[in-house]
Gaussian input, Z-matrix of N, CA and C with variables (Angstrom, degrees):
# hf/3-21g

backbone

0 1
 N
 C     1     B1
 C     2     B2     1     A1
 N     3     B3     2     A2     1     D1
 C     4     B4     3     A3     2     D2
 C     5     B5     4     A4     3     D3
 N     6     B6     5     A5     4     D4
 C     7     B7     6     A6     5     D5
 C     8     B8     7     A7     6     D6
 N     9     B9     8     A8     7     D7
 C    10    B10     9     A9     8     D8
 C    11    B11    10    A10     9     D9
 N    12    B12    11    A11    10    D10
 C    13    B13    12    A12    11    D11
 C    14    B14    13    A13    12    D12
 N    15    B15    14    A14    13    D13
 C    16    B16    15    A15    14    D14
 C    17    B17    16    A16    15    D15
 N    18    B18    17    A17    16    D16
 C    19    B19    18    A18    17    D17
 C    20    B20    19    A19    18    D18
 N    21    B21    20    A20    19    D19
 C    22    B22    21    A21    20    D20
 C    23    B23    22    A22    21    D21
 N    24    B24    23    A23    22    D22
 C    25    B25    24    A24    23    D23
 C    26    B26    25    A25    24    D24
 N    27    B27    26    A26    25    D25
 C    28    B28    27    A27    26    D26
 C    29    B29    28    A28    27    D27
 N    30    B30    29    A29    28    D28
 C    31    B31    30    A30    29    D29
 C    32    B32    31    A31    30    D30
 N    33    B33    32    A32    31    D31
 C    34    B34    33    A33    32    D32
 C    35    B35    34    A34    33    D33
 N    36    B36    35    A35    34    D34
 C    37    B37    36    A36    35    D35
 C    38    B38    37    A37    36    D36
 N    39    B39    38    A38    37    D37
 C    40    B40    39    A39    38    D38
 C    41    B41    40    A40    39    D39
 N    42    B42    41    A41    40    D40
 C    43    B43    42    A42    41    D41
 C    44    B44    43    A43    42    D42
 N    45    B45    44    A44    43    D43
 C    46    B46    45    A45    44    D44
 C    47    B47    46    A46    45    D45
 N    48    B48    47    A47    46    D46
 C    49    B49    48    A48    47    D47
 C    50    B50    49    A49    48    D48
 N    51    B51    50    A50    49    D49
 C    52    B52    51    A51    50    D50
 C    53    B53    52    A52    51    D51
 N    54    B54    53    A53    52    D52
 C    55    B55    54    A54    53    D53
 C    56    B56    55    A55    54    D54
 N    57    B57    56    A56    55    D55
 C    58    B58    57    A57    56    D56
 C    59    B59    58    A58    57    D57
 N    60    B60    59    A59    58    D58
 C    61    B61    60    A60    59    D59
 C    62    B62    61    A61    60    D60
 N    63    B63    62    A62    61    D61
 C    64    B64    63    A63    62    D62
 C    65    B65    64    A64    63    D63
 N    66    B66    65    A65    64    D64
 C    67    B67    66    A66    65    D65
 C    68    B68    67    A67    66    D66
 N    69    B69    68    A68    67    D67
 C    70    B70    69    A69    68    D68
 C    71    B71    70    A70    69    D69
 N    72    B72    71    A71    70    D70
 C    73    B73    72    A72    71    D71
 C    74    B74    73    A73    72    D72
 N    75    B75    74    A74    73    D73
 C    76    B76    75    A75    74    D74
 C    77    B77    76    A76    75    D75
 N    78    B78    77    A77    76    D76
 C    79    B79    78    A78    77    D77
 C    80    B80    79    A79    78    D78
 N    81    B81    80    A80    79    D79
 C    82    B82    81    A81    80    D80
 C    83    B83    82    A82    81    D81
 N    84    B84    83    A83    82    D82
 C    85    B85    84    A84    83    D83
 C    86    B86    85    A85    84    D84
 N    87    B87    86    A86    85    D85
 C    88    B88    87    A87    86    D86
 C    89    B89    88    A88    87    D87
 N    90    B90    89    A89    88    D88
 C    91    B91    90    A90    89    D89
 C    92    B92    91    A91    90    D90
 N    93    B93    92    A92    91    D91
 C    94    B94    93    A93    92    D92
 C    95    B95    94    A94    93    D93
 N    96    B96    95    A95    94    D94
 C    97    B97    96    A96    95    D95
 C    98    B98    97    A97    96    D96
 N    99    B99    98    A98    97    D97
 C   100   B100    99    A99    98    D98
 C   101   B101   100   A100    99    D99
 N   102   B102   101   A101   100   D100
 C   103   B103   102   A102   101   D101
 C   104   B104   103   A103   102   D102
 N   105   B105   104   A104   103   D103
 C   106   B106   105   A105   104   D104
 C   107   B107   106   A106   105   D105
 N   108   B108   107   A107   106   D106
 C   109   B109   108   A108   107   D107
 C   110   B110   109   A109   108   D108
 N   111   B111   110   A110   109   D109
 C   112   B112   111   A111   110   D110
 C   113   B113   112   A112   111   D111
 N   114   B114   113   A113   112   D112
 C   115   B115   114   A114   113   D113
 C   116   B116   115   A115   114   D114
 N   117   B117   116   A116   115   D115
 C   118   B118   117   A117   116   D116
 C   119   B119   118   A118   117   D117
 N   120   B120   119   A119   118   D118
 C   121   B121   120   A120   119   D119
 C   122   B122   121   A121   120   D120
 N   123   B123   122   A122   121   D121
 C   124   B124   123   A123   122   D122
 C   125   B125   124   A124   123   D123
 N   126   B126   125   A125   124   D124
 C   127   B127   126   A126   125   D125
 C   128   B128   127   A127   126   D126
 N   129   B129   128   A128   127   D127
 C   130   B130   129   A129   128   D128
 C   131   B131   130   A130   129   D129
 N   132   B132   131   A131   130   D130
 C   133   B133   132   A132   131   D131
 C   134   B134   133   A133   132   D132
 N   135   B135   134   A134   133   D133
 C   136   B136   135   A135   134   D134
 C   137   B137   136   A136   135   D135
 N   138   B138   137   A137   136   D136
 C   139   B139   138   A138   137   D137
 C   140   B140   139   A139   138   D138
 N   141   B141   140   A140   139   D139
 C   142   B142   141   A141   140   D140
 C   143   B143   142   A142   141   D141
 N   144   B144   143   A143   142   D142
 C   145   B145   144   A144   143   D143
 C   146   B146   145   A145   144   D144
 N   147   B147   146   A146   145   D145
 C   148   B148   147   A147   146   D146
 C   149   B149   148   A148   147   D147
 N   150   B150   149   A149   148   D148
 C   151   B151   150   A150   149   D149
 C   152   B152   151   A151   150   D150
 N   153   B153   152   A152   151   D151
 C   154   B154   153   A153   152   D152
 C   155   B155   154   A154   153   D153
 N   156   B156   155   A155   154   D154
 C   157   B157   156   A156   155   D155
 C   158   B158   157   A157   156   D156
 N   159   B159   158   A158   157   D157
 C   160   B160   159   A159   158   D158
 C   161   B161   160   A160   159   D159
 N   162   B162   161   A161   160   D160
 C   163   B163   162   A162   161   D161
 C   164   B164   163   A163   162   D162
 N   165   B165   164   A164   163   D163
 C   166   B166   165   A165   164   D164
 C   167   B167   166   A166   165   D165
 N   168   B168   167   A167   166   D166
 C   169   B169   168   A168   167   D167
 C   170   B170   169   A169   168   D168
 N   171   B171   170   A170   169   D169
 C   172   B172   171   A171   170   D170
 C   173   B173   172   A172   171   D171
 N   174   B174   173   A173   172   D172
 C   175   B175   174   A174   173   D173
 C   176   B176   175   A175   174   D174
 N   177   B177   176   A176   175   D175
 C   178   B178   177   A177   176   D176
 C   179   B179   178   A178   177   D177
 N   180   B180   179   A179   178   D178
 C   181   B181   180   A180   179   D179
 C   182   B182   181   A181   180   D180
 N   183   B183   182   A182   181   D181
 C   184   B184   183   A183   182   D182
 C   185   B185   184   A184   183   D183
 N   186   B186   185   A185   184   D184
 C   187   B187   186   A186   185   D185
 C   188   B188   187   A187   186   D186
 N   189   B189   188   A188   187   D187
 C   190   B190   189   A189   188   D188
 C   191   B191   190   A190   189   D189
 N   192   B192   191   A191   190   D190
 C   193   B193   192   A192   191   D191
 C   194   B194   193   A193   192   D192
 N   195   B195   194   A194   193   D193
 C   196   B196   195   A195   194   D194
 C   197   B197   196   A196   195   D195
 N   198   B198   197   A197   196   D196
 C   199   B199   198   A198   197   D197
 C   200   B200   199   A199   198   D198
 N   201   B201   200   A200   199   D199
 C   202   B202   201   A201   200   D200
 C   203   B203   202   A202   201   D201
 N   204   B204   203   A203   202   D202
 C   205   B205   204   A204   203   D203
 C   206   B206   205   A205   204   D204
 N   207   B207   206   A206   205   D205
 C   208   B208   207   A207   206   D206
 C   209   B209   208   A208   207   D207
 N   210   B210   209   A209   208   D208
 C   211   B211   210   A210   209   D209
 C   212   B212   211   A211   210   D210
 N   213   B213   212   A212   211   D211
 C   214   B214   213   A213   212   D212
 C   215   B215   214   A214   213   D213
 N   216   B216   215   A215   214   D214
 C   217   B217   216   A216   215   D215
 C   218   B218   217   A217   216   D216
 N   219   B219   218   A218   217   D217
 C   220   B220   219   A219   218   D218
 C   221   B221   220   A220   219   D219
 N   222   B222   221   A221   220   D220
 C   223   B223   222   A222   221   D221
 C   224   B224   223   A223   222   D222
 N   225   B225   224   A224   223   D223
 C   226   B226   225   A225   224   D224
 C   227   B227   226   A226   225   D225
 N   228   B228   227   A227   226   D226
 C   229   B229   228   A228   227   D227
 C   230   B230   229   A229   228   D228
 N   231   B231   230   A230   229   D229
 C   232   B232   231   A231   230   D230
 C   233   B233   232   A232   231   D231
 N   234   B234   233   A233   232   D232
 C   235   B235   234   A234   233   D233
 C   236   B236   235   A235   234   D234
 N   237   B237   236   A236   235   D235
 C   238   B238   237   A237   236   D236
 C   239   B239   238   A238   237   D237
 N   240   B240   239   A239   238   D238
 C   241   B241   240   A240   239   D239
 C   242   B242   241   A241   240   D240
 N   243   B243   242   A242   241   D241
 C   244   B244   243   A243   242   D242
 C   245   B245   244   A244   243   D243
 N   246   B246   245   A245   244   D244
 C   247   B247   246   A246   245   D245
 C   248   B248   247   A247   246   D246
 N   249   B249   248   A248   247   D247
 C   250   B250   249   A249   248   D248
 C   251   B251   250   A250   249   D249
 N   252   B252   251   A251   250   D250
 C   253   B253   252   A252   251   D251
 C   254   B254   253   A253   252   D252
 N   255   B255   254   A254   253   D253
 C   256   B256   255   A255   254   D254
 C   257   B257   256   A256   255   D255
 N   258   B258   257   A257   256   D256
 C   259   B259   258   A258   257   D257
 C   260   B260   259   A259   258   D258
 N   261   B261   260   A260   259   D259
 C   262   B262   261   A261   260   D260
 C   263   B263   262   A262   261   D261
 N   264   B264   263   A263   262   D262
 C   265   B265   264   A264   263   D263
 C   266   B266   265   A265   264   D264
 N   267   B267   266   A266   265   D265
 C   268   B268   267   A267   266   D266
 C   269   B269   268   A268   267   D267
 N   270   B270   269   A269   268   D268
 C   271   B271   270   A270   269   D269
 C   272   B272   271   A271   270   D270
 N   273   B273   272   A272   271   D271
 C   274   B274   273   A273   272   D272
 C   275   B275   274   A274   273   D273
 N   276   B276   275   A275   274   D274
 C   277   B277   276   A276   275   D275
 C   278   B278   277   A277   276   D276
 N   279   B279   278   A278   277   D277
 C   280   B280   279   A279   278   D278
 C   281   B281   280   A280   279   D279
 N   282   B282   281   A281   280   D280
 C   283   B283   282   A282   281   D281
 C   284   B284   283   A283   282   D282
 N   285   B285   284   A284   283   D283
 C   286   B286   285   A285   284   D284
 C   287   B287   286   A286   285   D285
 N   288   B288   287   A287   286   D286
 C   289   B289   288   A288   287   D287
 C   290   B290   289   A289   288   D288
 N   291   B291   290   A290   289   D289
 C   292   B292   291   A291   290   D290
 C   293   B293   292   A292   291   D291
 N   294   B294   293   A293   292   D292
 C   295   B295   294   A294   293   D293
 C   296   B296   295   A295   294   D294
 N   297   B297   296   A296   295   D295
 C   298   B298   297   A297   296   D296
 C   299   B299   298   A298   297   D297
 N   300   B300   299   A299   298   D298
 C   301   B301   300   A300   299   D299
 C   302   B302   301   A301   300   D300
 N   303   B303   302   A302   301   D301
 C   304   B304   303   A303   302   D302
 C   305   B305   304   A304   303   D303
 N   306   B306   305   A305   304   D304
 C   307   B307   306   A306   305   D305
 C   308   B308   307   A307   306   D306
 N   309   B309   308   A308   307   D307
 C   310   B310   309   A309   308   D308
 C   311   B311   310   A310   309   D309
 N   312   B312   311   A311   310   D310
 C   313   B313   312   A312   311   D311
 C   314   B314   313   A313   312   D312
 N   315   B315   314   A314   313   D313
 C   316   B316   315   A315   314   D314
 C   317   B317   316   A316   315   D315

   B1=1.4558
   B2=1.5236
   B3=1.3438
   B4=1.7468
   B5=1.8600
   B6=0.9070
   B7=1.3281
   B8=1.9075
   B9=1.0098
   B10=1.6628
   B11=1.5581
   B12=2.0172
   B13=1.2773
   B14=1.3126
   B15=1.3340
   B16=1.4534
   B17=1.4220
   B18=1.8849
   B19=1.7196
   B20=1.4949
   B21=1.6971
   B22=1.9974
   B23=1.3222
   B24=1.6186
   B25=1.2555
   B26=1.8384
   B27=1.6463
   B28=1.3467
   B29=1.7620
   B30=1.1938
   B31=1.3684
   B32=1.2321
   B33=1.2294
   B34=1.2711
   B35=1.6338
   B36=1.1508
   B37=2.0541
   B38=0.9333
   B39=1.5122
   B40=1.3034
   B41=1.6354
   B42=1.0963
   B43=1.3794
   B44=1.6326
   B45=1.4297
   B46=1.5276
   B47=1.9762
   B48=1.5463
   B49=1.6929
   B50=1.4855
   B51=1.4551
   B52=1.3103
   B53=1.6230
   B54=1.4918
   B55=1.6301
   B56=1.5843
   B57=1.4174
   B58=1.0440
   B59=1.7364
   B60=0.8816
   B61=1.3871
   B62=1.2967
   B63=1.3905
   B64=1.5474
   B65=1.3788
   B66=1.4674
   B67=1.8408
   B68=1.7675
   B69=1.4110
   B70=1.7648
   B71=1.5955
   B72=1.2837
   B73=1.3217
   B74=1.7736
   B75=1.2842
   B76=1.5861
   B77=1.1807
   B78=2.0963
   B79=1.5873
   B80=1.8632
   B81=1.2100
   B82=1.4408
   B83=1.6321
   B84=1.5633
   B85=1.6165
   B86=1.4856
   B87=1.6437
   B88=1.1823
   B89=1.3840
   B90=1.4077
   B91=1.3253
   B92=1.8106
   B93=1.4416
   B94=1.6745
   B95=1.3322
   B96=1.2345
   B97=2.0498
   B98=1.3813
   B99=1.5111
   B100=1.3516
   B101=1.3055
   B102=1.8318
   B103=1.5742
   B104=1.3216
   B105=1.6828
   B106=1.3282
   B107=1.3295
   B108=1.2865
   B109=1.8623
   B110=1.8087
   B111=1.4828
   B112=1.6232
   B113=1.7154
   B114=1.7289
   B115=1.6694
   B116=1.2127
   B117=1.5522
   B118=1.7186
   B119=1.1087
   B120=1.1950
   B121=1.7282
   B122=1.4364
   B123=1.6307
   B124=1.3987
   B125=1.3126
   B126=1.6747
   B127=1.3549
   B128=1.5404
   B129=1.3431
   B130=1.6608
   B131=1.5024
   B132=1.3788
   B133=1.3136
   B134=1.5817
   B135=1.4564
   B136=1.4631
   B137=1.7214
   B138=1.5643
   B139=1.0724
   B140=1.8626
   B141=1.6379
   B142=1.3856
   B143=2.0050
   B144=1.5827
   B145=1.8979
   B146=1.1331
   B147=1.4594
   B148=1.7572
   B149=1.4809
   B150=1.5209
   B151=1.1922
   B152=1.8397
   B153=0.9562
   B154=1.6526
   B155=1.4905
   B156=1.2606
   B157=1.3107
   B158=2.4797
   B159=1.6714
   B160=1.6153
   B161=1.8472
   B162=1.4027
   B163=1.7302
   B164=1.7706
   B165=1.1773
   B166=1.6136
   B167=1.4443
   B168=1.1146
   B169=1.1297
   B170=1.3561
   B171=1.6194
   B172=1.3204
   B173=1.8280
   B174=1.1506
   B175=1.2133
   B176=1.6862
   B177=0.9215
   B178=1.8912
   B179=1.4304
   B180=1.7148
   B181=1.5641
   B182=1.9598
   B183=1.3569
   B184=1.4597
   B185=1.5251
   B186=1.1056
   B187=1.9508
   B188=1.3179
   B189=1.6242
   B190=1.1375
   B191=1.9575
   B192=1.5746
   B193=1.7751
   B194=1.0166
   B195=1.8372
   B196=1.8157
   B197=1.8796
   B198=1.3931
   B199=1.1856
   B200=1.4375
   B201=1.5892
   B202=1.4779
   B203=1.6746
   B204=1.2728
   B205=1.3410
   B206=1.6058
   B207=1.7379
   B208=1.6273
   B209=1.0334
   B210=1.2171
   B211=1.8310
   B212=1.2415
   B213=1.2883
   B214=1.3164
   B215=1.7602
   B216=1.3723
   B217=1.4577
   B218=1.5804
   B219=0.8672
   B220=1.4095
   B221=1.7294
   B222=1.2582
   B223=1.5857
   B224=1.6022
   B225=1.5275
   B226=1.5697
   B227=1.9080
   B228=1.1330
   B229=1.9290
   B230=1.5724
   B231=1.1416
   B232=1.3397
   B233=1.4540
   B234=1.0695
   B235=1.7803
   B236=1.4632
   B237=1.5314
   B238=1.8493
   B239=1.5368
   B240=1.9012
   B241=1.6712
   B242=1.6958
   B243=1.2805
   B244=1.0620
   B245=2.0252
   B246=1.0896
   B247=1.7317
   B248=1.6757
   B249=1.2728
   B250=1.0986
   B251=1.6055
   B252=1.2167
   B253=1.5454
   B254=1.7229
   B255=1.7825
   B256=1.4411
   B257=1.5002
   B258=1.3154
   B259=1.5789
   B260=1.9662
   B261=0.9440
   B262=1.5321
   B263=1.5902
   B264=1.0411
   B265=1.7151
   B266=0.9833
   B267=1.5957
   B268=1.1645
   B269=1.7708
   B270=1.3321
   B271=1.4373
   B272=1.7005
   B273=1.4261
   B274=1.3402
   B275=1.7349
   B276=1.7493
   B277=1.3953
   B278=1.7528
   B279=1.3290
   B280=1.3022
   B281=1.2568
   B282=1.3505
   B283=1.4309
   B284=1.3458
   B285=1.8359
   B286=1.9269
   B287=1.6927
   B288=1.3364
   B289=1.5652
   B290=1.7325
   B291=1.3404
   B292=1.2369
   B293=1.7059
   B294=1.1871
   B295=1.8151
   B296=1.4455
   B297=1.3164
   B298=1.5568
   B299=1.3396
   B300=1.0255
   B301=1.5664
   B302=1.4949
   B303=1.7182
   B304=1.9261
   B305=1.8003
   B306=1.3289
   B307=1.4559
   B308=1.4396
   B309=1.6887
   B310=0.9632
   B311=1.8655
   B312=1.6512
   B313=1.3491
   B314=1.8384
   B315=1.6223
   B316=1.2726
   B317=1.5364
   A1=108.63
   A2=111.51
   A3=105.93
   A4=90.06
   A5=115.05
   A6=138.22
   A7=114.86
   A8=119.00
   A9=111.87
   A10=125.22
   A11=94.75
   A12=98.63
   A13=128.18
   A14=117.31
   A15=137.13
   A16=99.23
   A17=109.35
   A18=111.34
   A19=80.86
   A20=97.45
   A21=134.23
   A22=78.28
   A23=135.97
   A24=108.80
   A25=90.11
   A26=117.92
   A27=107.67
   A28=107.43
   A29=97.52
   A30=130.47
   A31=104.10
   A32=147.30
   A33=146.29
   A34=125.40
   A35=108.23
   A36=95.28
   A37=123.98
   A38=135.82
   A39=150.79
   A40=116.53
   A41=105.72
   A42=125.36
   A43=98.88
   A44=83.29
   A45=100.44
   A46=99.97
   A47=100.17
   A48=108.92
   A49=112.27
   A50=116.40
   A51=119.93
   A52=136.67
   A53=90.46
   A54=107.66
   A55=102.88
   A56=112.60
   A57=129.90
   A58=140.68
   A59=141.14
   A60=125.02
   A61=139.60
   A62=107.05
   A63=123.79
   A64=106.93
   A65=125.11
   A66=132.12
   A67=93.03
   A68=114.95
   A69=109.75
   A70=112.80
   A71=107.33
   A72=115.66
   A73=114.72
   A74=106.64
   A75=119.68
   A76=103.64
   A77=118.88
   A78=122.38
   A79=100.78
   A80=101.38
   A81=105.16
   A82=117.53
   A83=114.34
   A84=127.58
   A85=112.23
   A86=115.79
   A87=113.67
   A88=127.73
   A89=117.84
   A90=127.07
   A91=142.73
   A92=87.43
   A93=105.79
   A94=107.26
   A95=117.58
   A96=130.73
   A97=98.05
   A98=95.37
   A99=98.59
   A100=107.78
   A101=116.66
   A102=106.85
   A103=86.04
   A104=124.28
   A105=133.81
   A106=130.61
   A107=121.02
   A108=108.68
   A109=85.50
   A110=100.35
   A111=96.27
   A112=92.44
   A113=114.95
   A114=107.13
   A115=86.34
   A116=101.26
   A117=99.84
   A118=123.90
   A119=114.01
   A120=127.40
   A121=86.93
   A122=113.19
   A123=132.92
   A124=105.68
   A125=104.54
   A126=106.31
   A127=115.22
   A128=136.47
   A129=128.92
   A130=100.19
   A131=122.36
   A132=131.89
   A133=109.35
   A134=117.76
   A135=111.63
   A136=88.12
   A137=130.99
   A138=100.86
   A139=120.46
   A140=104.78
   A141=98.54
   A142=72.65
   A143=99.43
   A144=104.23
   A145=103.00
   A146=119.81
   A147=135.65
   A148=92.86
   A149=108.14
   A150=115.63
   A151=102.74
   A152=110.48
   A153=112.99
   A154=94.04
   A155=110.01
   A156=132.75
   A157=116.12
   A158=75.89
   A159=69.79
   A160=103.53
   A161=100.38
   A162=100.95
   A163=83.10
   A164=117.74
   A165=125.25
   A166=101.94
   A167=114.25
   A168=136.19
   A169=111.40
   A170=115.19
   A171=117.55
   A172=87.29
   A173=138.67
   A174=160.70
   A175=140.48
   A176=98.73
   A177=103.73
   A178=115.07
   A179=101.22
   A180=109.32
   A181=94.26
   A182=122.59
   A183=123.04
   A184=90.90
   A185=129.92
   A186=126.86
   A187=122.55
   A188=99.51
   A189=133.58
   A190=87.93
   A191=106.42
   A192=92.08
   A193=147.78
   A194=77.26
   A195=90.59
   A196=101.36
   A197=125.22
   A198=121.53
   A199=98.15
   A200=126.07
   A201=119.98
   A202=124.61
   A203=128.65
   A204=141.84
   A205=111.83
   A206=111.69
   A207=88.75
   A208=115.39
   A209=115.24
   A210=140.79
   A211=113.70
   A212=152.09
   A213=144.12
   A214=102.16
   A215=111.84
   A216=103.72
   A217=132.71
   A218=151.38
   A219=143.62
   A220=97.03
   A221=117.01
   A222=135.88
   A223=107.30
   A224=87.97
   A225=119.39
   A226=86.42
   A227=98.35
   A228=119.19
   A229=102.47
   A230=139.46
   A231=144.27
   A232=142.94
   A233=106.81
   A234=107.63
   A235=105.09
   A236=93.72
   A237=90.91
   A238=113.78
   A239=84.81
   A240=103.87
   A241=98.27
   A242=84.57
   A243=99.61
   A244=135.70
   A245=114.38
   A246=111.80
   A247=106.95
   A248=124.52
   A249=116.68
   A250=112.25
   A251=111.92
   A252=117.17
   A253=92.62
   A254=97.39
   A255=110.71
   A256=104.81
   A257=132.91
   A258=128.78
   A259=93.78
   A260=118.42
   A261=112.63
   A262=117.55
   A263=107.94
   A264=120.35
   A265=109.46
   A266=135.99
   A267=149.35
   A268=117.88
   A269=91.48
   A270=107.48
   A271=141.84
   A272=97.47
   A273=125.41
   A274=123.82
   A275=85.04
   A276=87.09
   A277=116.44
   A278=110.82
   A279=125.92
   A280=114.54
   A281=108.78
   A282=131.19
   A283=96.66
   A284=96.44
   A285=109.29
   A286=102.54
   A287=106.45
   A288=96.98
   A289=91.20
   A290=139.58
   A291=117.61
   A292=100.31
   A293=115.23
   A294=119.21
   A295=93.94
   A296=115.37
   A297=125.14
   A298=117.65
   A299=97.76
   A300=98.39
   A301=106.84
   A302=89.69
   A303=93.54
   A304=94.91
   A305=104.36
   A306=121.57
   A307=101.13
   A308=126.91
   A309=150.84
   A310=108.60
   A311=125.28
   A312=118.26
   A313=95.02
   A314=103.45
   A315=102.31
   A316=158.94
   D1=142.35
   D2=-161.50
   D3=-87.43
   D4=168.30
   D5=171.22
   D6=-70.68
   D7=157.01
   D8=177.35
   D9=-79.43
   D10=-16.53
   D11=162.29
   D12=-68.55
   D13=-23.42
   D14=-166.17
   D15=-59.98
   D16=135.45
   D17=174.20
   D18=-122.00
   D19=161.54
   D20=-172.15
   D21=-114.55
   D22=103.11
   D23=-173.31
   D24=-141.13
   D25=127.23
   D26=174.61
   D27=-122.15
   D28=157.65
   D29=-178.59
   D30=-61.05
   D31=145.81
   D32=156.34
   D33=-121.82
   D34=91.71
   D35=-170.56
   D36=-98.25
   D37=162.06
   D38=-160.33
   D39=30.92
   D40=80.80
   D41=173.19
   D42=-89.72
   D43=147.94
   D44=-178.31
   D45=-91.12
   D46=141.53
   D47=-165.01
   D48=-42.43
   D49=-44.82
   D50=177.29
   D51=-75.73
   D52=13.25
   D53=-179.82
   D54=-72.77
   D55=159.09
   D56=-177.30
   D57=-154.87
   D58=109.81
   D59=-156.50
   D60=-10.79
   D61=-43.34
   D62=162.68
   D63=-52.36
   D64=-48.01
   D65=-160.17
   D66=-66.78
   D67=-33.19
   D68=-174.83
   D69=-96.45
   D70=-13.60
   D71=169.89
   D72=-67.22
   D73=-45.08
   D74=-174.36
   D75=-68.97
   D76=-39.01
   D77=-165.76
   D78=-69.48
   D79=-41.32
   D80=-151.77
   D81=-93.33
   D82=-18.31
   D83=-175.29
   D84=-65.27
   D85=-36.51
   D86=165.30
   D87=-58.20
   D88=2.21
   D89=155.20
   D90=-105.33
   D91=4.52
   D92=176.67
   D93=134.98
   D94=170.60
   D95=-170.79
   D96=-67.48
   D97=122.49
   D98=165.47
   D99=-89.49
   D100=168.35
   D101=-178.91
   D102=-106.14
   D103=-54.17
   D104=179.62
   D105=-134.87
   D106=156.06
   D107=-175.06
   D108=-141.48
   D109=154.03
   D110=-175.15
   D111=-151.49
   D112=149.40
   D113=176.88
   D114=-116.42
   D115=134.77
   D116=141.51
   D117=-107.77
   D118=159.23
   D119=179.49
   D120=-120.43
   D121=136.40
   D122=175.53
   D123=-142.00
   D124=106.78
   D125=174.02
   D126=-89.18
   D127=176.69
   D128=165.45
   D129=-108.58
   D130=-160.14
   D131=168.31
   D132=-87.83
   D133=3.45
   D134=176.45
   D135=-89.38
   D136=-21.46
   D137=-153.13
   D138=88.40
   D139=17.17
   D140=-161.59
   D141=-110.62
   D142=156.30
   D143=178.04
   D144=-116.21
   D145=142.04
   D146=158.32
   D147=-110.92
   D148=135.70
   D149=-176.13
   D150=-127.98
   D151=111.26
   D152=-164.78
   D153=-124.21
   D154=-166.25
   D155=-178.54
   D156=-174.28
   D157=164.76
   D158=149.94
   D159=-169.24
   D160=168.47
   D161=-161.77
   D162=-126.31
   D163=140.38
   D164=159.22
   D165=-92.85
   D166=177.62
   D167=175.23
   D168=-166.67
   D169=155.61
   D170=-140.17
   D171=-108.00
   D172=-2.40
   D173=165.85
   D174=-121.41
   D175=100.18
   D176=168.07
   D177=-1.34
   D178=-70.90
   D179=-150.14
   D180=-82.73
   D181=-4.63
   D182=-169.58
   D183=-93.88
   D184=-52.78
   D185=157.09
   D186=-11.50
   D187=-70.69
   D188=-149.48
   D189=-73.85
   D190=-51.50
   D191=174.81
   D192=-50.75
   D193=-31.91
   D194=-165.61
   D195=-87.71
   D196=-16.73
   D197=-179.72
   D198=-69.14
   D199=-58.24
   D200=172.19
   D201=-56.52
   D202=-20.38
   D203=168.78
   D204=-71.43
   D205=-56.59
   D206=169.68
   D207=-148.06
   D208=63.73
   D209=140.33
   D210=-39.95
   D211=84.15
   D212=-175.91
   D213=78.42
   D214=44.01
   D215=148.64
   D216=-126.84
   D217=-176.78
   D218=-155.00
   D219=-101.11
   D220=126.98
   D221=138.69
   D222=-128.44
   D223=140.05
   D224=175.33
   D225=66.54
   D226=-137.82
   D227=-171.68
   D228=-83.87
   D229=-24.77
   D230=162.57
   D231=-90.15
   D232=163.42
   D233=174.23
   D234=-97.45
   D235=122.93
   D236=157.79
   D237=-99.24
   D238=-178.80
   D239=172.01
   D240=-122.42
   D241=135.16
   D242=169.57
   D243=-125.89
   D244=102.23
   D245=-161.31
   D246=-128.76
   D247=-168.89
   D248=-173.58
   D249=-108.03
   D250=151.50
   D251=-158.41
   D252=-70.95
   D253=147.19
   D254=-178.83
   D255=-66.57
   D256=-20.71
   D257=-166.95
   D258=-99.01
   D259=-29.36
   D260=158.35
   D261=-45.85
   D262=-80.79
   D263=148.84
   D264=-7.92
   D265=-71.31
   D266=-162.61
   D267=-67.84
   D268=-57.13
   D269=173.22
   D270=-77.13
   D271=-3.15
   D272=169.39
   D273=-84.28
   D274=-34.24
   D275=-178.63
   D276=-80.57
   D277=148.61
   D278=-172.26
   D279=-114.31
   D280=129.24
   D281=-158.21
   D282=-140.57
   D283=102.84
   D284=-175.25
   D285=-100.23
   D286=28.07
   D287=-162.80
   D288=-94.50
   D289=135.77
   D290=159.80
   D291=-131.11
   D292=144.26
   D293=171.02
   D294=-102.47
   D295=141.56
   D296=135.09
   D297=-127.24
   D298=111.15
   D299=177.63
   D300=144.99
   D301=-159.99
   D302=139.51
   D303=-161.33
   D304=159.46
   D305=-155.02
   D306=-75.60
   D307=-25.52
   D308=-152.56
   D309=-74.23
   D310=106.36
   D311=-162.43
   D312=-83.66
   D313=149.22
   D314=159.67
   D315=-57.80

C-alpha cells in the first residue's frame, strides 16, 4: 500500500504553447481524480520554448491508464508523450536498508 506521501505523477511532452491546465485536466480526468496538473513553459537564452507539463493523480492504476491511453496521442495541433514522472519512480521505491551507527569496534 503506497504511503500518503506517495504522488501517481506523469510527464507530459510537447505541449503545444497555448496549453493550459484546464487543456490536461479535460485530457486526463477521464481516467481518474486528478489532485493536480501544472504547464511549464521553458524558455533558453535563444528564446527557443519546451512546453511540458505534469498531471498527478490520486491513484496508481489512473496514471498508469492515462500514460497507456495518451502516449502518442494528439492534444491541441500535436502529439504528446506521455510516461511516468521521474520523482514517482523515485518515490515509490523502497529502501528497507537503514544504518545507525557504524559497525566499526573501537
Amino acid at each position: 500500500m503506497a504511503s500518503e506521501d506517495t504522488e501517481f505523477k506523469c510527464f507530459v511532452g510537447h505541449l503545444d504553447s497555448d496549453t493550459e491546465e484546464c487543456d490536461l485536466n479535460d485530457a486526463f480526468s477521464p481516467f481518474g481524480d486528478i489532485t493536480n496538473s501544472r504547464v511549464i513553459h521553458d524558455t533558453d537564452y535563444n528564446e527557443n520554448s519546451k512546453v511540458y507539463g505534469f498531471v498527478t493523480f490520486k491513484d496508481e492504476k489512473s496514471m498508469l491508464d492515462a500514460i497507456k491511453g495518451l502516449n502518442g496521442q494528439k492534444l491541441g495541433y500535436g502529439t504528446i508523450t506521455v510516461q511516468e514522472a521521474k520523482s514517482t519512480r523515485q518515490s515509490r521505491r523502497i529502501c528497507r536498508r537503514v544504518r545507525v551507527g557504524s559497525k566499526k569496534k573501537a
